[in-house]
N, C-alpha and C positions, 0 to 999 in steps of 0.2 A: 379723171376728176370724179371724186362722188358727190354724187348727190342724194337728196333725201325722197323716199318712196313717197307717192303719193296717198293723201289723204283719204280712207276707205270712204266708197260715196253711200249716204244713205237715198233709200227707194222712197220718192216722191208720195206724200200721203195728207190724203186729204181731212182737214181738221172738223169739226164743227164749231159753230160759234161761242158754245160751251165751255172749249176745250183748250181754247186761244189764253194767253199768258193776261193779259189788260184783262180778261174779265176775272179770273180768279182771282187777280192781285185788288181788282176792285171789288168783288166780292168780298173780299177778308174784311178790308180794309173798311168797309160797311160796316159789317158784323162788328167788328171790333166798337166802333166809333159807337154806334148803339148804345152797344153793351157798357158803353164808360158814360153815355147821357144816362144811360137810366142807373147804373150803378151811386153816379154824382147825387142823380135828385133822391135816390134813396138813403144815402148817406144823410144828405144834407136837413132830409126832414126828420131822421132821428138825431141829431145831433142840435141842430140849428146853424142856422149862419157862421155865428161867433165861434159855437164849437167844433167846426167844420174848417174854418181856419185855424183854429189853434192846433187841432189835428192833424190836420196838413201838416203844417209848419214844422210839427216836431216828428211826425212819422216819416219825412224824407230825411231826415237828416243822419240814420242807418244804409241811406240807398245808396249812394255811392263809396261805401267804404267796402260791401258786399259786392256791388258790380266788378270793383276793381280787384277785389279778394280774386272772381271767379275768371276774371279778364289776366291775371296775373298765374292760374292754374291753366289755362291754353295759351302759354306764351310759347309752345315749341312750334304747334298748328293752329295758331288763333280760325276758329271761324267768320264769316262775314259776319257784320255789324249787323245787318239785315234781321238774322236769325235770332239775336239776341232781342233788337227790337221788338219781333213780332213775339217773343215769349213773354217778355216782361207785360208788350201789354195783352196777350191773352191773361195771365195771371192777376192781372191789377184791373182789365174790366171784364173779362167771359169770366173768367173761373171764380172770379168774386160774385158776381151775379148770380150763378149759378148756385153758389154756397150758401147763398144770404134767402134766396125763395126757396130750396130745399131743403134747409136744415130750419128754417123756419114753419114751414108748411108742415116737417114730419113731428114736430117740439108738437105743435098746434094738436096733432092727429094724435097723437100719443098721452097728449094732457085732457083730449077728450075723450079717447077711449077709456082710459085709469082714472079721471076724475082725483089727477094726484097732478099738479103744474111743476112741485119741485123735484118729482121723479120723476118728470116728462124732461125736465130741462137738464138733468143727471144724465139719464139718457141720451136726451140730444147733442149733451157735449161729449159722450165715452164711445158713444156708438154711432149715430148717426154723422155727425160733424166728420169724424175721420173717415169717413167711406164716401161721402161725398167729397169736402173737399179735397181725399188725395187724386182722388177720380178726376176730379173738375180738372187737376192740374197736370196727371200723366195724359189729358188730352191733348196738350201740346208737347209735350218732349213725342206721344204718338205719331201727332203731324210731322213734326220735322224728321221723325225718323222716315216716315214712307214717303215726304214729299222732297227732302233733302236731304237726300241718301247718299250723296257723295260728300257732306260736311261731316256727316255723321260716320263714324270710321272706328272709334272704338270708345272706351272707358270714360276716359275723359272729355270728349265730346261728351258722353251722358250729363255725366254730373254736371258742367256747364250749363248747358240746356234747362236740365231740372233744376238748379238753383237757382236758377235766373228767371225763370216763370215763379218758383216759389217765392223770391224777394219780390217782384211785384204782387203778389197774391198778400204777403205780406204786408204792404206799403198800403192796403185798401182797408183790410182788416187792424192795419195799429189807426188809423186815419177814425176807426169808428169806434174803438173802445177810447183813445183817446179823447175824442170830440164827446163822447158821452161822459166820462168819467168830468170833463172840464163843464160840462151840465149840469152833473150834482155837485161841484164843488159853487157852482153860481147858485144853487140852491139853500145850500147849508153854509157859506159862507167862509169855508176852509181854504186857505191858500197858505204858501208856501212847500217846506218839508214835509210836511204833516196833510197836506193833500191828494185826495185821491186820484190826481191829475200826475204828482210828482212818483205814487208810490206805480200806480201805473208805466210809466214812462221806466223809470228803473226796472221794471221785470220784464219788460216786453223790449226795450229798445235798448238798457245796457246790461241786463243779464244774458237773456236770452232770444239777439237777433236773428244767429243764425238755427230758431229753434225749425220754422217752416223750410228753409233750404236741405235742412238734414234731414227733416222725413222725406220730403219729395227727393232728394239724392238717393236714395235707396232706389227709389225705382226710376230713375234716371240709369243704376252702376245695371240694374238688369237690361236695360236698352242697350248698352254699353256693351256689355259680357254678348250676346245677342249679337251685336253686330259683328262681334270676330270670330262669332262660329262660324264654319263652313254650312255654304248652301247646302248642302244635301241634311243638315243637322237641323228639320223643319221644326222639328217637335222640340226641340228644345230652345230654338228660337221664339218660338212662343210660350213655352212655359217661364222661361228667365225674367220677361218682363211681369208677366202674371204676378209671379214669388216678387220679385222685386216689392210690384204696387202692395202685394197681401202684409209684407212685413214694414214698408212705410205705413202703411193703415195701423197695426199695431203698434209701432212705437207714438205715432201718433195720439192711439187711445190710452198709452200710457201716461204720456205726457198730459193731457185732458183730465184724466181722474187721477193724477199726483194727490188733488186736494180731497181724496175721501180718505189718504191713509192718514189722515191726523194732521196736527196743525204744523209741523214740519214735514209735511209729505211730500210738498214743491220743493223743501230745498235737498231732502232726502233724493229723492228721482233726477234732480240737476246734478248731484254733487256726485251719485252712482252711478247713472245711468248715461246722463246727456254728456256732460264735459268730456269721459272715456272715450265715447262713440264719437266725438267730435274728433279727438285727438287721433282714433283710429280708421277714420273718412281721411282725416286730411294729411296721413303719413302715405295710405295708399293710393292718393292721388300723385304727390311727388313722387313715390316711387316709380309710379307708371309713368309721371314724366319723363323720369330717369331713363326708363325703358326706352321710352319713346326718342329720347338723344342718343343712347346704342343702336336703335334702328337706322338711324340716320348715316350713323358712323360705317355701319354693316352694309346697308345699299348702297350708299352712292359710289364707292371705287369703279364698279362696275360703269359707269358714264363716265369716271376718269378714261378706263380702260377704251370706251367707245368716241375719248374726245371731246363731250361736251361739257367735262368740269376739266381743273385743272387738279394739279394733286393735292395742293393745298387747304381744297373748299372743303372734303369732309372731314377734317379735323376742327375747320372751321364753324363749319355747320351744326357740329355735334356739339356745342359750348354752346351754351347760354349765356357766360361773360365775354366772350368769343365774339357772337353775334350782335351783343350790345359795343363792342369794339369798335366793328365795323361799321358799323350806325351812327359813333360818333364822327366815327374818320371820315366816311361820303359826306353829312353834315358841315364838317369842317372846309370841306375841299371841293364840292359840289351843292352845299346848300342843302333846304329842306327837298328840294325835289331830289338831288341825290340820297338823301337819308330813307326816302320812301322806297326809291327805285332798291336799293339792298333791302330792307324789309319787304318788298314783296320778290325780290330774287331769294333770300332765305325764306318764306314762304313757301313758294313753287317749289325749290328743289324738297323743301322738306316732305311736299306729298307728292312729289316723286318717288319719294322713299318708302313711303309708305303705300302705295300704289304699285309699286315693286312688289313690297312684301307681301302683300294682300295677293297679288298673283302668283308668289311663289308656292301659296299654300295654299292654292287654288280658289279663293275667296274675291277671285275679280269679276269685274261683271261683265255683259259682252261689248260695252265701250273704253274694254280696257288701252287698246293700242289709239284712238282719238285721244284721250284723255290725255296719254302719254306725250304723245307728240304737241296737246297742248302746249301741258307746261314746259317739255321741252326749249317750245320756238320761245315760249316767254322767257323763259331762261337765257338765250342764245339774244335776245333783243335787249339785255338788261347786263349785259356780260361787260359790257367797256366799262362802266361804273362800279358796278357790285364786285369785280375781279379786282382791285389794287385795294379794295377796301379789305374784304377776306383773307388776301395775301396779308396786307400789314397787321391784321387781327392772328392771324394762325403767327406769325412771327412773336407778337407782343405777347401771348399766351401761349406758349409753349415751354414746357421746363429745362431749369438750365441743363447745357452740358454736364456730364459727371466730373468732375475734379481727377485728373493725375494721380497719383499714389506713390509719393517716393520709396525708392529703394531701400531697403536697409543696407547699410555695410555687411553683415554677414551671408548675403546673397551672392556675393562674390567671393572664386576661393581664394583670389588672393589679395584680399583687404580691398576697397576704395573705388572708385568709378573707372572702367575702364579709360586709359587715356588715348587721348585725341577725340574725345566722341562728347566732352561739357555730362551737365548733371544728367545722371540718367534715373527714369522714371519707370513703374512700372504699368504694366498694360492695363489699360482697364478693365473689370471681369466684362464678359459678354453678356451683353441686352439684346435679347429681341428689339428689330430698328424697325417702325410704322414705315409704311409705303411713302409716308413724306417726311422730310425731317424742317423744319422751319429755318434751322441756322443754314442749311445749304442756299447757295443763290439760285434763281427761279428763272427764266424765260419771260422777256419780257411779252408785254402783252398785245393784242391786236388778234387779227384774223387766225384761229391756230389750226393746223394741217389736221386732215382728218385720218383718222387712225383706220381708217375701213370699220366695214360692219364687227360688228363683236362676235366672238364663236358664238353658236348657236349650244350651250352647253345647256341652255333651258328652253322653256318658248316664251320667256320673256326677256328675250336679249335685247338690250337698247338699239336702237338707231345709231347708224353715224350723222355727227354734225353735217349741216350743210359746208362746202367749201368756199374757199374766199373768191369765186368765180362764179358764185351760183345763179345758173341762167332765172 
């Protein structure tokens, strides 16, 4: 009978009160909250009441078409919700705050040294602005890289991260140019089309929403690039992010003084510059999803081979319509709680896989075998449900067999089908056959035999499953 090696123990160590999880989480959580009272009341005194809801009103309503943008580019390894939360709101109350008394304060310092306010404010918007706020904002994709360093795993975990702090960052900043602009329209008595509340609204929130997510993504893809180098590669772990923030800072400043090159200089810089770079962020993120579903396809056999998958799952796995398959069929047949339990069983095994890989290329950290065995047992605990679901997914999504190829009559020397043998057919050429083929029948399911440990052909051989006797 096998059994599963025990759990490496860790050495008893004593915390300070500092250092305990409830006070950092209530720390933040402080910090943040603050920073969104005093952000509100500064908003709401340059704006007013009236244009402080009006602001509101139309600057969410970008917010969730972006969340879902960036929630739909982590669909192979979403990360926790958690993460997303605390970004959006450092970007919507710290890094707003931060933006508003510093690029205020330097406008100020700069229009009294020059005794020049419209070169102060040129300034403040080409130079000043983009160095603080990409700053303000690569302070949270910062955190979560050092404080959530097992979410944080490669590429795409960046861009997530950094677009998601940037859309809150944004949602503060359309909240006060709108709310102002609906100020002087209360002024001057302009409404409709022809208002500076409408022509606003169109450049900020349907031209160009995603323009704050695409600088701060820049230096998001260097957090990213950074996290899949190898430890020994220190120095360029820390220069990638660097480059990253320097070249969000510049496109940034490009974007900010569009308006000195002439009175089409914004649509000039949108129509050159932005739309391209948009198009080519968001080709190389699917691609690396892409990637990202080869990985999956590439590591998991090796747990077939150790037992705790069946052979089915990473064909299953490696599909994105695959995986939504399966999600409807638990749904169906198990309800919402079965629909979750497969979504966090595709989960788990996918950063199985990736946790693999990270170790194969020596990039694990030294909780690499905990970790494992984590999600293992999560796996092994989710396996009656998420296993018929998979199964009927890899079936429903797998390509037909090849078609037969009849014979020709002149393939015989002497005329016509041999007899006694009915029509005959010729073979089909040779395919390379996957480790699973979905049309073959399957083993049913329940407790499955364990295969023993896996050769030791690396030092990251999987574990064998526990057995169906396990003390």
């Amino acid at each position: 009978m096998a059994t599963c090696p025990p759990y490496p123990t860790r050495a008893h160590r004593h915390t300070h009160w500092w250092q305990r999880t409830w006070v950092r989480y209530g720390a933040l959580i402080t910090l943040l909250a603050l920073s969104g009272l005093v952000i509100l009341a500064l908003v709401r005194e340059q704006t007013g009441t009236q244009g402080f809801l009006v602001g509101l009103g139309l600057a969410v309503l970008p917010v969730p078409l972006l969340i879902a943008a960036f929630r739909w580019l982590d669909r192979v390894d979403p990360g926790p919700w958690r993460n997303l939360l605390f970004c959006f709101a450092w970007g919507a109350c710290a890094a707003a705050l931060i933006a508003i008394i510093a690029n205020s304060f330097a406008t100020r310092w700069i229009a009294t040294a020059t005794a020049d306010p419209a070169g102060a404010d040129t300034w403040g918007a080409t130079v000043i602005a983009p160095v603080v706020e990409e700053s303000a904002k690569a302070a949270a994709v910062l955190l979560v890289f050092l404080f959530r360093r097992r979410d944080f795993t490669g590429l795409v975990d960046g861009v997530v991260v950094a677009g998601v702090t940037a859309t809150g960052f944004a949602f503060t900043e359309n909240i006060l140019y709108l709310g102002t602009a609906f100020g002087t329209d209360q002024l001057t008595g302009d409404s409709g089309i022809a208002s500076v509340t409408a022509a606003t609204f169109f450049v900020r929130v349907v031209m160009s929403p995603f323009a704050h997510p695409l600088f701060t993504v820049l230096t998001g893809i260097g957090f990213g690039i950074a996290a899949l180098s190898a430890g020994r590669h220190r120095l360029r772990r820390a220069l990638l992010p660097l480059a990253g923030l320097l070249l969000a800072m510049g496109v940034h400043a490009l974007w900010n003084g569009s308006a000195a090159f002439g009175e089409y200089g914004f649509f000039a810089v949108y129509a050159a510059f932005m739309v391209p770079s948009f198009g080519l962020l968001t080709w190389l993120v699917i691609w690396t999803r892409q990637r990202e579903l080869g990985t999956v396809r590439a590591e998991l056999p090796a747990y077939v081979l150790a037992g705790w998958l069946t052979p089915a799952e990473p064909y299953a796995l490696g599909s994105m319509r695959a995986r939504r398959i399966a999600r409807q069929y638990a749904r169906r047949h198990a309800g919402k709680e079965g629909a979750r339990a497969v979504a966090r069983y595709e989960a788990c095994a996918t950063s199985v896989a990736f946790l693999r890989q990270r170790g194969r290329r020596g990039r694990a950290g030294a909780d690499f075998t905990v970790r494992e065995r984590e999600l293992l047992e999560a796996l092994w605990h989710l396996r009656d449900v998420a296993r018929p679901a998979l199964e009927h997914a890899a079936r429903a999504t797998a390509p037909p067999p090849p078609a037969p190829r009849p014979v020709p009559p002149w393939a015989y020397p002497y005329g016509g089908a041999h007899p006694g043998y009915g029509p005959q057919t010729a073979p089909a050429p040779y395919a390379p056959q996957l480790p699973y083929s979905p049309h073959a029948p399957h083993a049913p399911y329940g407790p499955q035999a364990p295969l023993g440990p896996h050769p030791p052909h690396h030092p990251y051989a999987p574990y064998a499953p526990p057995g169906p006797h396990r003390p």
